[in-house]
C-alpha positions in Angstrom: 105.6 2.5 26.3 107.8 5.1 27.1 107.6 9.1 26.1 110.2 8.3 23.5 108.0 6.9 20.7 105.7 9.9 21.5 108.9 12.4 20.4 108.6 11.2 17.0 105.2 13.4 17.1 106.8 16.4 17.3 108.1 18.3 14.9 109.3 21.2 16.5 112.2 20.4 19.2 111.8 20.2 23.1 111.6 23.2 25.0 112.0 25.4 22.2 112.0 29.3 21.6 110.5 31.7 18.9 112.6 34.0 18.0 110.4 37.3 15.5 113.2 38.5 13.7 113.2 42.4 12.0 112.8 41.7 8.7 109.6 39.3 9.6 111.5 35.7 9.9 110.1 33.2 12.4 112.6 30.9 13.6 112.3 28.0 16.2 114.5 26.5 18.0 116.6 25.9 21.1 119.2 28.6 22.8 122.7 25.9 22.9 125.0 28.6 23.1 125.5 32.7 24.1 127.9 34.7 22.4 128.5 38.9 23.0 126.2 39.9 20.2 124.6 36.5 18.9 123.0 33.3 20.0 123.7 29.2 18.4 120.1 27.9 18.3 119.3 24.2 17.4 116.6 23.9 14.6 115.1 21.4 12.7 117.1 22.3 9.8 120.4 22.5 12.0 122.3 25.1 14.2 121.6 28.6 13.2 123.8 31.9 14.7 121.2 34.4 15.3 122.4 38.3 15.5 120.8 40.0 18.6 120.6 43.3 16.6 118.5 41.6 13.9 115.7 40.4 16.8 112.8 41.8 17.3 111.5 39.4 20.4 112.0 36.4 21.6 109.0 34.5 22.9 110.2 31.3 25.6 108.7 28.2 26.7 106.8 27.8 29.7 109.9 26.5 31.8 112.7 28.2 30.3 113.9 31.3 32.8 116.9 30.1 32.9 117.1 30.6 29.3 115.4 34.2 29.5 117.6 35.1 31.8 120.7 34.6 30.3 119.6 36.2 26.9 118.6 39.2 28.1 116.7 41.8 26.6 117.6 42.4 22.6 119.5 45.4 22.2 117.6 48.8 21.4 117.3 50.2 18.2 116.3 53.5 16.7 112.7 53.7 16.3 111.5 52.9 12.7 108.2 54.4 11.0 105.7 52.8 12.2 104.5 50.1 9.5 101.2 49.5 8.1 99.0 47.4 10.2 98.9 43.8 9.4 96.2 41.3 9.1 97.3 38.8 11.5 95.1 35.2 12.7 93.9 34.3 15.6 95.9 32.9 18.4 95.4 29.3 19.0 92.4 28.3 21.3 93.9 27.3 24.9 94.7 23.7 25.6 91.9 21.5 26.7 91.2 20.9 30.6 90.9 17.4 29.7 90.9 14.9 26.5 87.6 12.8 26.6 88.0 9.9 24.6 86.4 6.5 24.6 85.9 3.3 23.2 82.2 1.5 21.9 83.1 -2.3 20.8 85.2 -1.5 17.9 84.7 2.5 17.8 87.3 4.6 19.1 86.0 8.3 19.5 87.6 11.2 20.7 85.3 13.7 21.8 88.0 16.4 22.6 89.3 16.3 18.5 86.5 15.7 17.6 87.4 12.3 14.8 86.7 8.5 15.2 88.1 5.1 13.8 88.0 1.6 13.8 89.2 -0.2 16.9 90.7 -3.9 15.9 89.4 -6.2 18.7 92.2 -7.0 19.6 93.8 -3.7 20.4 93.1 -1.5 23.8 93.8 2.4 24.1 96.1 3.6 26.5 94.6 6.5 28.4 97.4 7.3 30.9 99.6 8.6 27.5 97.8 11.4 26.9 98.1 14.6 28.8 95.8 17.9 28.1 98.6 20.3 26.3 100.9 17.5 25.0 101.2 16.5 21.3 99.7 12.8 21.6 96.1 13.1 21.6 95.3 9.4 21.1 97.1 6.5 21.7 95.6 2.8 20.6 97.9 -0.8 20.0 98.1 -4.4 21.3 98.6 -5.0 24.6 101.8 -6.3 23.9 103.0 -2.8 22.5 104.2 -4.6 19.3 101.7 -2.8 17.3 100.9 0.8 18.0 99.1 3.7 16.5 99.7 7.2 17.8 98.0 10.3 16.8 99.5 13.6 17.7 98.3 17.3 17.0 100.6 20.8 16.8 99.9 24.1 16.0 101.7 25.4 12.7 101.6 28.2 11.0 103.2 27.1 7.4 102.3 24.4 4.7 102.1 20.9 4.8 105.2 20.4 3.0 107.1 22.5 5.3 105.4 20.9 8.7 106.6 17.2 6.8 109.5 18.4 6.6 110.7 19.5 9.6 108.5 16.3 11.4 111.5 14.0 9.8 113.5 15.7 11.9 111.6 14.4 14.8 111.5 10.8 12.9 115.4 10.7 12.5 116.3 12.2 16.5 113.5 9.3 17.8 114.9 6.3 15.9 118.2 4.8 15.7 119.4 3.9 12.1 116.3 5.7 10.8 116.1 5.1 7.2 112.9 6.4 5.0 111.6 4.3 2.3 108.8 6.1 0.6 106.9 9.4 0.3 104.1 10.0 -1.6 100.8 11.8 -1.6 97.7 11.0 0.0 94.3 12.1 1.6 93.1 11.3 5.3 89.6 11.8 6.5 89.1 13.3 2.5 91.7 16.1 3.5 95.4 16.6 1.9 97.8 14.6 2.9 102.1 13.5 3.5 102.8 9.7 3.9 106.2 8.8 4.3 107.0 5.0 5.3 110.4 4.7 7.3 112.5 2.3 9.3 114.4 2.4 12.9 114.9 1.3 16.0 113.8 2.7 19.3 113.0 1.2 22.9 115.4 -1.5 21.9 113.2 -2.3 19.1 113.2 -2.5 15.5 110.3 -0.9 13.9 108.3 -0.3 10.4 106.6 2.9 10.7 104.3 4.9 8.4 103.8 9.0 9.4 101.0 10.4 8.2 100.5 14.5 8.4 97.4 16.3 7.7 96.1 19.9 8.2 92.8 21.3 10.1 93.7 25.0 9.9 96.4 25.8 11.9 96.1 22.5 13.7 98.2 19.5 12.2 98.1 16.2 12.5 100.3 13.3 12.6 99.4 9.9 12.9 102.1 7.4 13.6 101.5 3.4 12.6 104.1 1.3 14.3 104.7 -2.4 14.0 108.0 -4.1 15.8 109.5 -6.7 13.7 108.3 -10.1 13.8 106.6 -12.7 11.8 102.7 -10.6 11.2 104.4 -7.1 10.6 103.0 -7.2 7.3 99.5 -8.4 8.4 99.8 -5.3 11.5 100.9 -2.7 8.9 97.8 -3.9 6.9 95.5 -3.4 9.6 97.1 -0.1 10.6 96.4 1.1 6.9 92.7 0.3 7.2 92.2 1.6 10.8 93.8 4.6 9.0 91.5 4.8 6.3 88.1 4.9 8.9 89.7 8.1 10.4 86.8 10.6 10.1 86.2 13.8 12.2 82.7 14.6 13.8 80.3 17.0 13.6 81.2 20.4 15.3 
């Protein structure tokens, strides 16, 4: 399994910036293009031509000097009144050292997230996947890769319809010919949730998918069930469905 199924996690793109406009807009994205008083950023909704004079900061990745460099610092502007202080929340907790995960017989707990779930006998977790500060926390399937479940986690600061929405995105630049089939509301682990089922092909393979997205907080989930085509896909997607439905987090 390569890191291409695990894009599909991610709703926000690659490498991306924050740009904290004036007027209180947040808009992410990635820098494709300078011009003399404006930058062409690539969002999840499409390209956007953002007006230096309008930005307040920019916040970059980890990674991206290059980027900072050539954008340079937005140009100055008079000094406003000084508004009234806002409530603002916490920033996210710091990325864990380590995931700790493991599996019991047909228990598959991760002590990191803090959730568990039914394990098929059959399947095995792959380990080597997940990476402490990535968006796959979990990654369980056959050994043959033909079935797969991945469960990925991002920080978001909207709803659950906007977080779905942007996380097709993801879906449609991951699989060729991606074509969605139904959306419809749902809970997961007794919490609100988005299910949209979807078509495509990826790793030369053609695949029935269902993306799940949930909220804890500011921390949202997605949990990607993936069967390739063959003669038991609709056995797998059943079994995927009720390994879904065990999904229930632990005790802080």
């Amino acid at each position: 399994m390569s890191a291409l199924l695990v894009t599909g996690l991610l709703a926000f793109p690659a490498a991306a910036e924050e740009f904290y406009l004036k007027d209180g807009t947040r808009l992410v994205g990635k820098i494709v293009a300078y011009e003399k008083d404006s930058f062409r950023v690539e969002t999840s909704f499409g390209i956007a031509i953002i007006y230096k004079d309008r930005i307040e900061r920019i916040v970059f990745e980890p990674g991206s000097k290059e980027a900072a460099a050539k954008a340079g610092p937005a140009p100055a502007s008079p000094p406003a009144a000084k508004p009234a202080p806002k409530e603002t929340a916490p920033p996210p907790p710091p990325p864990p050292v380590r995931i700790v995960e493991y599996v019991s017989g047909t228990r598959y707990v991760n002590e990191t997230f803090r959730f568990q779930m039914f394990k098929p006998p059959t399947w095995r977790s792959y380990p080597q996947l997940v990476r402490p500060g990535g968006p796959l926390v979990a990654a369980l399937g056959t050994p043959d890769e033909t079935t797969l479940m991945l469960v990925g986690r991002e920080n978001f600061n909207g709803d659950l319809t906007g977080y779905a929405r942007l996380a097709e995105n993801a879906l449609q630049r991951t699989y060729a010919d991606y074509r969605k089939q139904n959306e419809r509301r749902t809970t997961v682990a007794g919490l609100p949730a988005f299910e949209r089922d979807f078509t495509g092909e990826a790793e030369g393979r053609f695949w029935t998918g269902t993306a799940l997205y949930f909220a804890r907080g500011r921390d949202y989930f997605t949990i990607l069930s993936l069967t390739a085509a063959g003669d038991t896909t609709n056995f797998q997607q059943t079994l995927l469905r009720k390994v879904v439905d065990t999904l229930e987090f632990l005790p802080e």
